[in-house]
VEXKOLVO-939048 format. One line per field, with one value per residue (C-alpha): residue number from 1; residue in three letters; x, z, y. Coordinates in Angstrom, 2 decimals, padded with zeros to 5 digits. Layout:
REM VEXKOLVO-939048
k = (NUM; ...)
r = (ala; ...)
px = (X; ...)
pz = (Z; ...)
py = (Y; ...)
END
This chain:
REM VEXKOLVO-939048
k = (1; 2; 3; 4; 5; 6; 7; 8; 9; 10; 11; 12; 13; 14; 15; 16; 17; 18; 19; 20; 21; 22; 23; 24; 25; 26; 27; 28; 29; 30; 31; 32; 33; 34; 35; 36; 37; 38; 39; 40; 41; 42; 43; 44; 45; 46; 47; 48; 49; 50; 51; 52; 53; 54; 55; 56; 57; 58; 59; 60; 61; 62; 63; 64; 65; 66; 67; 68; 69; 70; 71; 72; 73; 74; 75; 76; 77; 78; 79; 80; 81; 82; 83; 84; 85; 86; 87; 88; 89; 90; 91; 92; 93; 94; 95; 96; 97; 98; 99; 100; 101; 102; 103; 104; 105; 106; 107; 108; 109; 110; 111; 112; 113; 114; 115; 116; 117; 118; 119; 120; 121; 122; 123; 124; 125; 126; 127; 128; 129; 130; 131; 132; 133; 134; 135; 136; 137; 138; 139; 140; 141; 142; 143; 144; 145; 146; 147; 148; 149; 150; 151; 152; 153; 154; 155; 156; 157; 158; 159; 160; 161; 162; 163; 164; 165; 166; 167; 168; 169; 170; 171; 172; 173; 174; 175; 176; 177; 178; 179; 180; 181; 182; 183; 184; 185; 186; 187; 188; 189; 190; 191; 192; 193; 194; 195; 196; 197; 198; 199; 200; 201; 202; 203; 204; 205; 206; 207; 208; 209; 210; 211; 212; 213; 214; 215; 216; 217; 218; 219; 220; 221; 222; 223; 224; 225; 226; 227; 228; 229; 230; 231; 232; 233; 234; 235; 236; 237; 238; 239; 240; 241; 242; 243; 244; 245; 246; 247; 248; 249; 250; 251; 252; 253; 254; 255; 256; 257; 258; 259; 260; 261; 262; 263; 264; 265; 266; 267; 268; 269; 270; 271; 272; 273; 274; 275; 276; 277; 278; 279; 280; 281; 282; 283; 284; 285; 286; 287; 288; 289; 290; 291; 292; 293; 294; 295; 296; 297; 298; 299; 300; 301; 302; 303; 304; 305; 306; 307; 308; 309; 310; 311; 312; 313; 314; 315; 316; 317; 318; 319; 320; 321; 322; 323; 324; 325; 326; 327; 328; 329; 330; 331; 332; 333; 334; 335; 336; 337; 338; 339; 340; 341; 342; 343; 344; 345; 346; 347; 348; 349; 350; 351; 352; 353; 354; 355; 356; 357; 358; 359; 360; 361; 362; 363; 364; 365; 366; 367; 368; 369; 370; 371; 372; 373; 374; 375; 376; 377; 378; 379; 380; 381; 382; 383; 384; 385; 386; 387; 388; 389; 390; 391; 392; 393; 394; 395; 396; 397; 398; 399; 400; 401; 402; 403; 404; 405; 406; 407)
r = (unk; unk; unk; unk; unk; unk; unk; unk; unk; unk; unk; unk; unk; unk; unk; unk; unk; unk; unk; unk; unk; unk; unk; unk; unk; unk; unk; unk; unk; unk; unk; unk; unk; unk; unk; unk; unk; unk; unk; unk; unk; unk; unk; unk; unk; unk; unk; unk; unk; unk; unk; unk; unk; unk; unk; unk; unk; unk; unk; unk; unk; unk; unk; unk; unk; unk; unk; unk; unk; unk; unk; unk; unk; unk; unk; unk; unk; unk; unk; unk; unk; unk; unk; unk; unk; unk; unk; unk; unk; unk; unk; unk; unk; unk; unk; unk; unk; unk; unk; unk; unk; unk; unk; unk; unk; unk; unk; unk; unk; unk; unk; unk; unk; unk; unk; unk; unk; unk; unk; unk; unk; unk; unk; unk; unk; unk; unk; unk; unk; unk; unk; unk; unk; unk; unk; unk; unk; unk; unk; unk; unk; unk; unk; unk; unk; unk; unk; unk; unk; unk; unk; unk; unk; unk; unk; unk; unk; unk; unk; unk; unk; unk; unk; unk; unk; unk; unk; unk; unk; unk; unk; unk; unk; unk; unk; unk; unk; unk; unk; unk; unk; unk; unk; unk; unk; unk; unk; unk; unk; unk; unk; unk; unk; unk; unk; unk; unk; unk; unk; unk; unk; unk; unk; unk; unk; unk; unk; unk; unk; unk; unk; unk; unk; unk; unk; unk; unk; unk; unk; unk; unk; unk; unk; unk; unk; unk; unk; unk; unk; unk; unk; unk; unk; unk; unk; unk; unk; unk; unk; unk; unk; unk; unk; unk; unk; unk; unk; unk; unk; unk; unk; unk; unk; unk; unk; unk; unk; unk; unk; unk; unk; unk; unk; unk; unk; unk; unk; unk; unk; unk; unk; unk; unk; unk; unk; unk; unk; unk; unk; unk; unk; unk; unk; unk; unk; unk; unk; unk; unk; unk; unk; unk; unk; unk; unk; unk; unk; unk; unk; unk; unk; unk; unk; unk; unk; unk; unk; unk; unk; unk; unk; unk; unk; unk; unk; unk; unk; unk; unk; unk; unk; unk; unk; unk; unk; unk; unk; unk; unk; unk; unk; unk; unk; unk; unk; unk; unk; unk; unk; unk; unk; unk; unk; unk; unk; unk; unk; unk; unk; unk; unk; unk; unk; unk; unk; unk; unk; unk; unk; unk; unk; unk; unk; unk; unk; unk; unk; unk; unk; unk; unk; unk; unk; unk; unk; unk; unk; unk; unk; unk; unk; unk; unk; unk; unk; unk; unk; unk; unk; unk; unk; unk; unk; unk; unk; unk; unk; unk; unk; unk; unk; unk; unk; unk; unk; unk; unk)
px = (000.00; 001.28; 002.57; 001.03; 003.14; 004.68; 004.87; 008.51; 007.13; 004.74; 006.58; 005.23; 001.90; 002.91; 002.68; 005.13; 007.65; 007.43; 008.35; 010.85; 012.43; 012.00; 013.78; 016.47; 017.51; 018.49; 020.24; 022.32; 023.44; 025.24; 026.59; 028.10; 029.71; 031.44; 032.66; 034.64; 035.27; 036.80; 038.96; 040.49; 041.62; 043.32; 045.34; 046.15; 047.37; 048.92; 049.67; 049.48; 046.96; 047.14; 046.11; 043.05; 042.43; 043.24; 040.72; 038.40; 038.31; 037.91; 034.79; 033.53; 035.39; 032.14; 029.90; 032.09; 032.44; 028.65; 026.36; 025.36; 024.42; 022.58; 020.85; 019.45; 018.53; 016.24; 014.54; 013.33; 012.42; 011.01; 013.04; 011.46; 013.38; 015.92; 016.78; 015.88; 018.57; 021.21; 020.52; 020.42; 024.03; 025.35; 024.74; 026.42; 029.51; 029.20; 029.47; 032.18; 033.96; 033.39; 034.37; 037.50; 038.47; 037.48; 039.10; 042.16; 042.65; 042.00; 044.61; 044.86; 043.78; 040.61; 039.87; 040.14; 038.39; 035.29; 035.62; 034.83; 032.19; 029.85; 030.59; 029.42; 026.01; 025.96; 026.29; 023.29; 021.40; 021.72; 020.07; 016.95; 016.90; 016.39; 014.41; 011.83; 010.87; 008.83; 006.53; 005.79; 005.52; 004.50; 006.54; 004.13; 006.50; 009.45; 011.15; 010.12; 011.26; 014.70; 015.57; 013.71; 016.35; 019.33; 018.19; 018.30; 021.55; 022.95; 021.27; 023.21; 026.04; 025.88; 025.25; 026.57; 030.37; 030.23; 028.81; 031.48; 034.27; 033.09; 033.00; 036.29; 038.08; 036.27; 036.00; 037.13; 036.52; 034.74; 031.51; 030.89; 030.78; 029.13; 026.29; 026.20; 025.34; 022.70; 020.83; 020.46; 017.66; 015.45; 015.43; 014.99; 011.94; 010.42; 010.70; 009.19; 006.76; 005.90; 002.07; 002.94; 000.82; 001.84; 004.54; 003.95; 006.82; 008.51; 008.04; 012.34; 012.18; 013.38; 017.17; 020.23; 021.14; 024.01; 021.44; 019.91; 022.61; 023.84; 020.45; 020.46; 024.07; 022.73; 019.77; 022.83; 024.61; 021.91; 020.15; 022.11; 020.42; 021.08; 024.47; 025.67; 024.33; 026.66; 029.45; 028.82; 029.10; 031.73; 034.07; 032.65; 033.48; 036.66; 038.48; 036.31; 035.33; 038.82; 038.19; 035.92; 038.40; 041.30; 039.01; 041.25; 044.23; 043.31; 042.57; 045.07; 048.01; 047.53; 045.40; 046.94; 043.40; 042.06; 039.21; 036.38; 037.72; 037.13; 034.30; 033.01; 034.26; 031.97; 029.33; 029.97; 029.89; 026.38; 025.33; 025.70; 024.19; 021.12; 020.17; 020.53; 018.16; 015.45; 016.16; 015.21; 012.91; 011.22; 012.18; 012.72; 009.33; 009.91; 013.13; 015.10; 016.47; 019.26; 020.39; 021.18; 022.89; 025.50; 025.83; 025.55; 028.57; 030.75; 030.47; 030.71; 034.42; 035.47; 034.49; 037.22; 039.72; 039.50; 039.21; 042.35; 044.18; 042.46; 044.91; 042.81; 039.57; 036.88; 037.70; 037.81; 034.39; 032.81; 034.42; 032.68; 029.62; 029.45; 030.92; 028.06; 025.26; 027.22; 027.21; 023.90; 022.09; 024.17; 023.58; 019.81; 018.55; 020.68; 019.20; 015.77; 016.02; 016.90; 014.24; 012.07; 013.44; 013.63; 011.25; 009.73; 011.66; 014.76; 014.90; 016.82; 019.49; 019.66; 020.18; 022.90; 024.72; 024.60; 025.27; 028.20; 029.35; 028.94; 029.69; 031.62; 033.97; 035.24; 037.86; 039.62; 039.46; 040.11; 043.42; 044.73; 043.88; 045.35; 048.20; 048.57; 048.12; 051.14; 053.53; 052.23; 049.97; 046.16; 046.15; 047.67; 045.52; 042.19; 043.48; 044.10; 040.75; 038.33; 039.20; 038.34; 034.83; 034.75; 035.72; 033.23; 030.07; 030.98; 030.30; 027.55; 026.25; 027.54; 027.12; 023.78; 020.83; 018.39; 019.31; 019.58; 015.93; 014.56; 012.54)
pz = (000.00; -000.89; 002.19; 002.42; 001.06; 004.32; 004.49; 004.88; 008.03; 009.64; 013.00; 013.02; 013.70; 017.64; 019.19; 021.69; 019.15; 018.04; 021.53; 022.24; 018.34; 019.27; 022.40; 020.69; 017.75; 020.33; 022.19; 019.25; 018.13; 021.56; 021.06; 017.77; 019.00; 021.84; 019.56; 017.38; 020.47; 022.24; 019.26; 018.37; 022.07; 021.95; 019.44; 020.28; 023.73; 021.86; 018.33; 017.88; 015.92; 018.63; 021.04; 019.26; 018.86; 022.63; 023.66; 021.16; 022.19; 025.79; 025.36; 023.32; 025.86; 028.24; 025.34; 024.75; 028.18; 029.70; 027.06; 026.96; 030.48; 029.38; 027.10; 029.75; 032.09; 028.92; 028.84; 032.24; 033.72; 031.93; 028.95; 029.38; 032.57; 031.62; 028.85; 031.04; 033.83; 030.97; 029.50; 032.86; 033.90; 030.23; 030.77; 033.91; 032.34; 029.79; 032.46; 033.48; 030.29; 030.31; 033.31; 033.36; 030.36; 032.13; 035.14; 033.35; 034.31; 031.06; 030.97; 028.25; 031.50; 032.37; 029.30; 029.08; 031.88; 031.48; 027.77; 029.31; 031.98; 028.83; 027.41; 030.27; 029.78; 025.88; 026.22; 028.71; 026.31; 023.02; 024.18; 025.86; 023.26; 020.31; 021.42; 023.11; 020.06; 018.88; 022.25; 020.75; 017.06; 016.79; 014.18; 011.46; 011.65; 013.24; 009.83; 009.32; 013.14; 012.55; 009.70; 010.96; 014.09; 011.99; 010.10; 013.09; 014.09; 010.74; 010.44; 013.46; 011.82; 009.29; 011.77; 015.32; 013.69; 011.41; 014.34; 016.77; 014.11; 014.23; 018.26; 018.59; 016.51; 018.25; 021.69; 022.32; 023.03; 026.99; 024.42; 022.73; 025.78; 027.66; 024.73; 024.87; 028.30; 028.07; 025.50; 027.22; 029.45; 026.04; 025.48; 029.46; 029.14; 026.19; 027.87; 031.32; 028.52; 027.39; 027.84; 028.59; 029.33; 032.38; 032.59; 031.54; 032.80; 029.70; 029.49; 030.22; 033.01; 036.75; 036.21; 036.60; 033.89; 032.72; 031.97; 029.45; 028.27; 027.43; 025.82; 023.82; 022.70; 021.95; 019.70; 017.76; 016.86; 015.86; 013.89; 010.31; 009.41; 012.52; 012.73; 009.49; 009.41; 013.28; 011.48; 008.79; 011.60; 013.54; 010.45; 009.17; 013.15; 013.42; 009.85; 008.68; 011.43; 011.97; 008.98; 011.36; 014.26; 012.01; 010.85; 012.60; 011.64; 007.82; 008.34; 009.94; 009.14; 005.42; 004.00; 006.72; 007.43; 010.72; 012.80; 010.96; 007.41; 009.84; 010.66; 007.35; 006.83; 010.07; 008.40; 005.14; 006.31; 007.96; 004.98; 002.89; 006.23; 006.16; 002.46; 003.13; 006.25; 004.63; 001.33; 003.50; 005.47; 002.27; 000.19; 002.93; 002.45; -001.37; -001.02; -000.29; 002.87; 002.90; -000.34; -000.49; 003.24; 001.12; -001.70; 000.56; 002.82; -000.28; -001.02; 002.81; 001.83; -001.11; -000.05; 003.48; 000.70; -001.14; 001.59; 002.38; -000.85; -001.50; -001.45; -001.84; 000.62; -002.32; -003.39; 000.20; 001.24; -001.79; -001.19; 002.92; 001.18; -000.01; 002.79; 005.00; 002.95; 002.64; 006.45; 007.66; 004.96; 006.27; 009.97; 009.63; 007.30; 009.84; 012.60; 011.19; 010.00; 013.29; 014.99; 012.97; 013.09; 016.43; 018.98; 021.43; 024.32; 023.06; 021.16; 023.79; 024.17; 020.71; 020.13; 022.82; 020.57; 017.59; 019.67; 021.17; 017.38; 016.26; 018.87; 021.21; 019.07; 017.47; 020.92; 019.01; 015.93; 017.53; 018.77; 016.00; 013.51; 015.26; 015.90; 012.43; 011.60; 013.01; 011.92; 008.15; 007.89; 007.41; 003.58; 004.01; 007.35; 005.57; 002.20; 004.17; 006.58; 003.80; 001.61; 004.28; 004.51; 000.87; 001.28; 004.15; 001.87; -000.85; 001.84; 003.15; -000.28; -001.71; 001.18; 002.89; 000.28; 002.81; 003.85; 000.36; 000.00; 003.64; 003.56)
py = (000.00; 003.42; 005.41; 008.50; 011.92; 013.81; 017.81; 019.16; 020.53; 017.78; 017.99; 021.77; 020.46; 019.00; 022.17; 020.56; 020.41; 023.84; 025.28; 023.17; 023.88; 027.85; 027.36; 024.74; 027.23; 030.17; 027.35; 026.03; 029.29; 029.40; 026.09; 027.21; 030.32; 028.62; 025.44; 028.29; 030.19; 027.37; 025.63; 029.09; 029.71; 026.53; 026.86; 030.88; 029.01; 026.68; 026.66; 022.94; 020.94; 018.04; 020.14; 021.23; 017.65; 016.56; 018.86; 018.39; 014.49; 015.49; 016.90; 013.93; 011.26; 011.26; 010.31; 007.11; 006.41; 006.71; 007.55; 003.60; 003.94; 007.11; 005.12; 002.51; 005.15; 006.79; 004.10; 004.15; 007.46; 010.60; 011.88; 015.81; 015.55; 014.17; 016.52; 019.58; 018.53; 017.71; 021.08; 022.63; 021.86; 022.63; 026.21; 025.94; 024.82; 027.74; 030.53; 028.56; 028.92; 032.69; 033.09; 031.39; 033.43; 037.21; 036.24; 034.87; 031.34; 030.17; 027.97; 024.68; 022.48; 024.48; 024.34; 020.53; 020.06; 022.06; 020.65; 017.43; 018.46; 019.62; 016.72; 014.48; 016.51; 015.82; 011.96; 012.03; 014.51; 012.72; 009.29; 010.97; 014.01; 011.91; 009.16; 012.11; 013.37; 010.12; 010.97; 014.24; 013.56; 010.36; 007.69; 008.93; 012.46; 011.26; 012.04; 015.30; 015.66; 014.61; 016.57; 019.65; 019.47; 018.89; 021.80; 023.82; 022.24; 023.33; 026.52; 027.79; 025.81; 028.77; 031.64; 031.10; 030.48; 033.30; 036.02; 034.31; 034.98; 038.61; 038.26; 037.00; 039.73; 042.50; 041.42; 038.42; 034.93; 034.96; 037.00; 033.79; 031.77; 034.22; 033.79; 030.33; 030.63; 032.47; 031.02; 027.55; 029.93; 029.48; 025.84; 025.38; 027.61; 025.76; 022.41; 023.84; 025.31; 021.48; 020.13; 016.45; 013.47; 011.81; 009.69; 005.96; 003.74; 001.47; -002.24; -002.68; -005.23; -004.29; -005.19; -003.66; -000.84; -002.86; -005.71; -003.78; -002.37; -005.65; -006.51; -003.20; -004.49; -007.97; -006.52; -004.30; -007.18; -009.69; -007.31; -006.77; -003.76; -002.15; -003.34; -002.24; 001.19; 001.57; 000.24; 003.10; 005.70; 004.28; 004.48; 007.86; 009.40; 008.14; 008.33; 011.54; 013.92; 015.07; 017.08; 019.23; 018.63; 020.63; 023.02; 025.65; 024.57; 024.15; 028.15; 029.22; 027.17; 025.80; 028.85; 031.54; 032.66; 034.43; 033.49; 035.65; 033.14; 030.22; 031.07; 031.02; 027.87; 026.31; 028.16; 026.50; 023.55; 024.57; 025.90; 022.49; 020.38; 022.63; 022.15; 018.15; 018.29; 020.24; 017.39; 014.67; 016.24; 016.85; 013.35; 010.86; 009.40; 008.99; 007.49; 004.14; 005.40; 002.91; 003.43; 006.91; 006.43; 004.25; 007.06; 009.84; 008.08; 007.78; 011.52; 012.19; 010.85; 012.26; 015.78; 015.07; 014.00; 017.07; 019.21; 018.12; 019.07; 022.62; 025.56; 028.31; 029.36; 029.82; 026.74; 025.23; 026.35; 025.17; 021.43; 022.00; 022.94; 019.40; 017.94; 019.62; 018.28; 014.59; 014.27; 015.55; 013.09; 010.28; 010.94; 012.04; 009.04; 006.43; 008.04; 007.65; 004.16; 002.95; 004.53; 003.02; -000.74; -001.02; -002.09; 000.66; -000.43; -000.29; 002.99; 004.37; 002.26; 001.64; 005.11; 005.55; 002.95; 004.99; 008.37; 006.00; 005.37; 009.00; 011.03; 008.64; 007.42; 011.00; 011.47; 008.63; 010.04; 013.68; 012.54; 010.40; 012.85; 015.98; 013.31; 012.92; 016.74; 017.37; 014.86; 014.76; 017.76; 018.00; 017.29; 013.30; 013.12; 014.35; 012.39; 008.92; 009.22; 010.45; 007.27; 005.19; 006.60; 005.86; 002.50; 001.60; 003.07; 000.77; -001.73; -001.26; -000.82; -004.13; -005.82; -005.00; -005.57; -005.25; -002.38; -000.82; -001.61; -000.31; 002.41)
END
């Protein structure tokens, strides 16, 4: 039977979801200011692409280290609150960056550490963030729901980076984070804003969270579907996100830019990510989801190879463009398909795996790449890890005919 057509914007109709997307866009313009802010003062304090990595894997270590535990506990007690606590102490750790910056003890080890306090709230976010938004849409618009927030993660891609390289050349870094800050108030409003039904407790049996972690684990690895689109992300986080990671050093080192020319080049890659999101928002319906994951992957690599070679900035924004629009098609179609295979009671967990494979695994890409970066430069680091995110799309296109054909 033919499914029936989606509207770009179905999510819009949960007026649940539109507060909390209000509050989230404010929110992720922050987030964006203080990811440029942050990787800029590191290497001002340091000049070294593996410190820009180092830190940039501290802030991701947390994710690999408890967001599978986040996952068990999102399947247990009320995501709303969950989320709001998460979100909560992330804007306490953003007046901590400001203020470590005004007051001067901004040193390379605050920054590490406060680095990886916001990341401890991010791998407890991510599980109960992305599994909420089925209770408020409902599968029929969980699509449209996905896309729509990695448009507005992208959209901010485009604006927070480009207003914080402005920031950071006229006043200063501590602005940016002071922002950030302060625009966590909004999406804590818009979730105390919710209407909810009361909470209904999920079917996962009274056991210990590490049982059900292991039974989230157990579901991953019987399941080929599931299993090959995680493999997919683990490769794509750890052999192509350093692209993003070096971001800095790419400006400032290879094309001897300054912080407002990198942050155009965030934006680009915003820019690119934002015209995918609103594509599938708009096509996923129409399309064989896994398909296009495979396709989308291979171009996902090919863009981090060339970004690695260009010489010029023109000509590297153009190639992040691409890359952009590559990576939030790949991440927003796996994300949806797994929602949608896996039973109710173990969307959580399920998604703390894939958050584990995206967003966990990058420290380990973080580090070897800036690693890399500094013993053979950015264009053999980018060149090396964007083939193998070539190589691991073929794959799971040969390989995986069912998942070519899910929808």
């Amino acid at each position: 039977m033919p499914r029936t057509p989606l509207p770009t914007f179905a999510a819009f109709r949960h007026r649940n979801f539109r507060i909390f997307y209000t509050g989230y866009v404010v929110s992720l313009t922050g987030i964006w200011m203080q990811r440029v802010a942050q990787s800029w003062l590191v290497l001002d304090l340091t000049g070294s692409a593996f410190y820009v990595g180092l830190v940039e894997a501290l802030g991701t270590l947390p994710v690999l280290l408890f967001t599978l535990y986040a996952g068990a506990i999102a399947d247990r007690v009320p995501k709303h609150r969950m989320v709001l606590a998460t979100q909560t102490f992330a804007m306490v750790v953003a007046f901590g960056f400001a203020a470590a910056v005004w007051l001067g003890v901004a040193s390379i080890t605050a920054i590490a550490v406060l680095a990886a306090l916001l990341g401890l709230a991010t791998a407890f976010d991510i599980p109960a963030r992305q599994s909420f938004f089925i209770e408020i849409v409902g599968k029929e618009d969980l699509a449209s729901a996905i896309a729509l927030n990695a448009s507005a993660f992208n959209a901010t891609r485009v604006v927070g980076p480009a207003i914080a390289g402005i920031l950071i050349g006229v006043v200063g870094v501590a602005a940016c984070f002071l922002f950030n800050g302060l625009s966590y108030i909004a999406v804590i409003a818009a979730l105390l804003a919710m209407r909810l039904p009361p909470f209904r407790r999920s079917a996962v049996p009274p056991r210990s969270a590490w049982s059900n972690i292991a039974e989230g684990l157990r579901y991953v690895g019987h399941e080929p579907r599931t299993r090959a689109l995680l493999l997919n992300i683990t490769i794509m986080s750890i052999c192509g996100l350093p692209a993003l990671t070096l971001l800095p050093v790419l400006a400032r080192i290879t094309l001897g830019q300054g912080a407002r020319e990198y942050g155009w080049m965030v934006s680009a890659v915003g820019g690119g990510a934002l015209f995918g999101a609103l594509a599938v928002a708009t096509f996923a319906h129409r399309m064989s989801m896994g398909r296009v994951v495979g396709w989308a992957g291979a171009l996902f690599g090919l863009s981090v190879t060339a970004v690695g070679l260009a010489h010029s900035l023109l000509v590297a924004l153009l190639l992040l463009t691409v890359l952009g629009l590559a990576l939030i098609t790949t991440t927003a179609l796996t994300n949806t398909l797994l929602q949608t295979l896996v039973p109710d009671g173990l969307r959580g967990r399920v998604i703390s795996v894939y958050t584990f494979a995206f967003v966990g695994m990058a420290p380990i890409g973080s580090l070897l790449g800036g690693a890399a970066a500094d013993r053979f430069g950015v264009a053999w680091t980018l060149g090396v890890g964007g083939l193998l995110c070539v190589g691991a799309a073929i794959a799971l296109l040969v390989r995986s005919r069912d998942l070519q054909t899910a929808q």
